[in-house]
N, C-alpha and C positions, 0 to 999 in steps of 0.2 A: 700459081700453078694449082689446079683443082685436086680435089683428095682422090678423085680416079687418076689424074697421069700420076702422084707420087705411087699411088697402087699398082701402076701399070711398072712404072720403072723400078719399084722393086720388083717385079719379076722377070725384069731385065736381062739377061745373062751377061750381057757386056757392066752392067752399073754392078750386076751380084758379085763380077771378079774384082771392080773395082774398090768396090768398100770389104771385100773378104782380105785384097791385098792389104788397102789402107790397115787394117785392125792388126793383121798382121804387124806391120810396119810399124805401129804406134806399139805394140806390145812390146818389139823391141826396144824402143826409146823409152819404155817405162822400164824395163826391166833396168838400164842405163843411166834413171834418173838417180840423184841425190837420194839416201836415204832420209833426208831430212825434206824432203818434198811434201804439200801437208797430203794427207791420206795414204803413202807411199805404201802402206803395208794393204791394204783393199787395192789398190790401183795395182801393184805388182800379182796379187793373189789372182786378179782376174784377167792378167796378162797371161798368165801359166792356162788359166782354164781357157784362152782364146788358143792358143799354141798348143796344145793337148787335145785339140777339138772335143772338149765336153762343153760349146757353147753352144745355142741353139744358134746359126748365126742371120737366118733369116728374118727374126724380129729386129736387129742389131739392122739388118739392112733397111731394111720398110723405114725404123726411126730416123736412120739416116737422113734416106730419099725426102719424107717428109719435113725434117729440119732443115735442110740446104735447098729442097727441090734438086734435087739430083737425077740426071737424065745420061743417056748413053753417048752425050757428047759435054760432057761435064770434064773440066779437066783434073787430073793429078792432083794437085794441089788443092781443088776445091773439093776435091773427094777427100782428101788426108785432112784437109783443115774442119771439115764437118766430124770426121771422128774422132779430131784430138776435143772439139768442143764436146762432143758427146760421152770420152770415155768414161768422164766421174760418174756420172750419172746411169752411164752401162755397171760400174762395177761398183754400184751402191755405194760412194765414198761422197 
């Protein structure tokens, strides 16, 4: 996929609900994880700032689209699977 359609499909509105849902979704399964999970205390801290909305969540999306190629018929699953690969790295852990 070229760096214009991952550009394109972050500003998607269908892919922007899908990875704002996904992050959602993942936030709650971090909040759920083991505290013994490694990073568990960054990975949860940045789960509160996604659920609080003080995330920016537009970069979060673009990195997405870019790491998966994520397009507006991308499914479920490959949209949640791209963010659980992304979350360490969204939340500096």
């Amino acid at each position: 996929m070229a760096l214009i359609d991952n550009y394109t499909s972050a500003l998607n509105p269908i892919v922007q609900a899908q990875v704002t849902t996904a992050l959602y979704g993942y936030a709650n399964n971090v909040y759920s994880e083991a505290s013994t999970v490694t990073n568990h205390t960054t990975r949860a801290a940045f789960a509160n700032e996604v659920v609080n909305g003080r995330v920016a969540l537009q970069p979060l999306i673009a990195t997405a689209c870019a790491f998966a190629s994520l397009t507006d018929t991308s499914t479920d699953t490959t949209v949640s699977n791209a963010v659980a690969a992304l979350w360490n790295l969204f939340a500096g852990a």
